[in-house]
Steps between C-alpha positions, in 0.01 A plus 500: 500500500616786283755752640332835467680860563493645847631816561875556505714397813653849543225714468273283758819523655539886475126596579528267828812663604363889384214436712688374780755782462183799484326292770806562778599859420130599548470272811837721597375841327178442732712417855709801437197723428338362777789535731560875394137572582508359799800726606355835293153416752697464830694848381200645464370369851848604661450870352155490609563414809789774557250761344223380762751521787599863415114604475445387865821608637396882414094436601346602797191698638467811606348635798134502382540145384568538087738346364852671391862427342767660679669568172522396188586177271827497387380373119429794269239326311226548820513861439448456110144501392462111342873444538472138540544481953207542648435510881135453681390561892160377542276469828357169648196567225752452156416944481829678380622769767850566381639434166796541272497782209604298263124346508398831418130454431486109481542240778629152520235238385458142484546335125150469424435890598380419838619650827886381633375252757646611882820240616539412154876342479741546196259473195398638149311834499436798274693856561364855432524463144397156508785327418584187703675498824635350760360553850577435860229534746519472857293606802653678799384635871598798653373575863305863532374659819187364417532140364740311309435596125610247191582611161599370165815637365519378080829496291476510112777478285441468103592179361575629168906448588513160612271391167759678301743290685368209461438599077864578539621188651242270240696654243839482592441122622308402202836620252759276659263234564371494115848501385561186741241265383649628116837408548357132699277448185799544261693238694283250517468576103835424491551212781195341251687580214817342619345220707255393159806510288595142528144369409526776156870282441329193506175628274775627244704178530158293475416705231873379301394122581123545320704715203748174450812730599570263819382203615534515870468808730834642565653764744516562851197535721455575874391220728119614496515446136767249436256177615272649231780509230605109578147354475452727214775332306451130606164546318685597216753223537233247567253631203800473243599157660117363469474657166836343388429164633151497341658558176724158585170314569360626200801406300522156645132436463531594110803225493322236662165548329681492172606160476158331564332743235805429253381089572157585472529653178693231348195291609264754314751460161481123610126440504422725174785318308288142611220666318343576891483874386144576727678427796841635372375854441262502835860397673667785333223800550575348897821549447490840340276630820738365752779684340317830450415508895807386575691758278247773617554386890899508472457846308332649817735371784821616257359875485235535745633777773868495366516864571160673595600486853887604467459727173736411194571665214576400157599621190224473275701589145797288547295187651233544170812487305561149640140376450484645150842340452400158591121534353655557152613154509189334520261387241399798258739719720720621214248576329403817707578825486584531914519866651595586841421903530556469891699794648840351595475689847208335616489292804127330607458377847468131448706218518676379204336148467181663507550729302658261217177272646306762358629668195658114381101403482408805329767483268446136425144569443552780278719286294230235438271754359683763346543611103863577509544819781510435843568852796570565789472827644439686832415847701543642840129606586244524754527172775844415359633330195296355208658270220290371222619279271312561123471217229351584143341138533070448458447604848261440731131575515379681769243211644821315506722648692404380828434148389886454341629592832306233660736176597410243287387727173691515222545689172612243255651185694656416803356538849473874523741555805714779425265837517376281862828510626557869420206603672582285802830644520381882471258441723794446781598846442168661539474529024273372327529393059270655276453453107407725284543612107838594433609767238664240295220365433499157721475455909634744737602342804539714782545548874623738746743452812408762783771629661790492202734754446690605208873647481601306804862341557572177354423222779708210573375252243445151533728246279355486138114340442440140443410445119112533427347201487153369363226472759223246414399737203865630379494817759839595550592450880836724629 
């Protein structure tokens, strides 16, 4: 199943933790404003209470039954017209008899407009200019001459102070509080930061492995990470220990396959000098086909995955030098005009035997075909490097082009396995070999390897390329 990309660690991380954070300083923000509320309400009902206590300590009746205060309130604001106290005596029916001055022409009312119902506890009601207010009502008995009469005795205060207090205390909670869950996001940014710093090491020294700089993962981990590190570079170990020991099977199976072909084909030369030449040449097309899948075969297991998983790089000028070196020296080699306009600073991430795999074959191939000038060349472009290598040969139609690629097709003798084994080798590395009309005049060959870099540092390079050798149809082989 293909990995696809999920959303980074550390800001998952970070929005879990900033929600978390906001999520407990409101659940606190909210218990302290509910506390404070709580305390500003019983204030109020304490201040109520001590206002209601001071309006029946000073009532009374006088002799003709109406009721009277003895003298009056100590708070100021009773005696100023909609100062913001109000005081209320009514009889058994809710009808005012006595009230404060600071009503003035207005009365206390319920919050819809309706009448102040009588007995009515601590409660919301509207004042004189109505504004909300706080109001104590209580019912109380005084014996006359006559009968017992009951009244209702009704304390307003205006609530305008304690919502200011509780505006006050929002804001000076809501300051601190803000600056809390700040400073808690910031360190988690940084605990993230510092905690995720380890798994950014091992990207970085993951990325050196994949670049060829290093081939295992090196450095000091912590023990969350450190398990991670070790399997990591077993896998390594055991890819370039299968990879190496494939490369001995291959080898071996090319020595052990070569003597009975060697007899075989003394049998062929056998049988055609007896005049049996039907049977000699059917034996030696056999022949021919076992090598060419053979060759092909051992060609795939030498470079397939040498460094697509690890990352190598190799110098592409100084390793054409060596193929164009040892190319030379093959039939018609001298007899070409061989260029190599390849920056000297340019690295391609591939391994060296696939990359002299690849270039050797194209090489070779140009030098069956060409006039008398043979280049190579390169650029740093979109998707990576590209290399072509132009001949000033015939060339190759275009209905062609797919079908000399094919295994098996050829262009003028042998069996047509080198441009094969170039593609199968690019294809490991995700590139892919096109031909096309070059500007000398002959085939372009080209192909491009994503992910190459130019102007790199010179990587550790392997010891010197085997000699080309022909492959079935003379395609040189690093």
């Amino acid at each position: 199943m293909p990995v696809t990309r999920a959303p980074s660690l550390r800001v998952r991380l970070l929005v879990i933790a900033a929600a978390t954070i906001c999520i407990s300083v409101g659940v606190v923000g909210t218990s302290l404003w509910y506390a404070f509320d709580r305390y500003i309400e019983r204030r109020v009902q304490q201040e109520l209470d001590q206002e209601w206590t001071e309006l029946a300590g000073v009532f009374g009746i006088d002799a003709d039954g109406n009721p009277v205060l003895s003298k009056p309130l100590s708070d100021a604001r009773y005696a100023e017209p909609y100062g913001g106290a109000y005081w209320r005596i009514s009889n058994e029916a809710g009808e005012p008899l006595l009230r404060s001055r600071s009503l003035w022409d207005g009365d206390l009312t319920a919050p819809d407009g309706g009448p102040l119902h009588p007995g009515a506890a601590s409660t919301a009601a509207r004042g004189a200019a109505g504004e909300l207010v706080d109001v104590i009502s209580r019912r109380v008995t005084i014996d006359a001459p006559d009968r017992p009469r009951s009244f209702e005795l009704a304390v307003a205060l205006d609530n305008r102070d304690s919502a200011a207090l509780r505006a006050a205390f929002a804001r000076a909670v809501a300051v601190p509080l803000g600056a809390v869950a700040l400073i808690l996001i910031v360190g988690a940014w940084l605990q993230m930061s510092l905690g995720l710093r380890p798994l950014r090491r091992l990207q970085t020294r993951l990325t050196a492995v994949h670049a060829g700089e290093a081939a295992q993962i090196e450095g000091r981990f912590p023990d969350e990470v450190a398990p991670v590190v070790r399997d990591l570079n077993d896998l390594l170990r055991r890819q370039a220990d299968l990879l190496r020991r494939a490369r001995e099977r291959a080898g071996d199976l090319a020595h052990g396959l070569k003597t009975p072909l060697t007899i075989l084909t003394a049998e062929a030369r056998r049988m055609e000098q007896q005049g049996n030449t039907h049977d000699a040449e059917a034996l030696r097309e056999q022949i021919g086909l076992m090598l060419g899948h053979i060759e092909r075969e051992l060609a795939r297991v030498r470079t397939h995955g040498e460094s697509v998983a690890v990352g190598t790089l190799t110098d592409a000028r100084s390793t054409i030098e060596r193929l164009l070196a040892l190319v030379s020296r093959m039939p018609r080699g001298d007899q070409i005009h061989w260029e190599n306009a390849v920056a000297g600073d340019l690295r391609v991430r591939i391994g060296p035997d696939d990359f002299g795999e690849v270039v050797g074959n194209l090489l070779d191939n140009a030098r069956k075909w060409a006039v008398g000038r043979v280049r190579v060349s390169a650029r740093l472009g979109d998707g990576g490097v590209h290399l072509h290598v132009d001949d000033d040969g015939p060339g190759i139609s275009e209905d062609q082009r797919g079908a000399v690629m094919e295994r098996g097709t050829t262009g003028g003798g042998g069996t047509g396995l080198g441009l094969a084994i170039v593609s199968d080798v690019l294809a490991g590395y995700g590139a892919t070999l096109s031909l096309t009309r070059s500007p000398l005049g002959g085939c372009r060959a080209s192909f491009a390897l994503p992910g190459s870099i130019d102007r790199a540092p010179p990587p550790r390079l392997p010891p010197l390329l085997r000699p080309p050798r022909p492959v079935g149809d003379g395609t040189v082989q690093a």
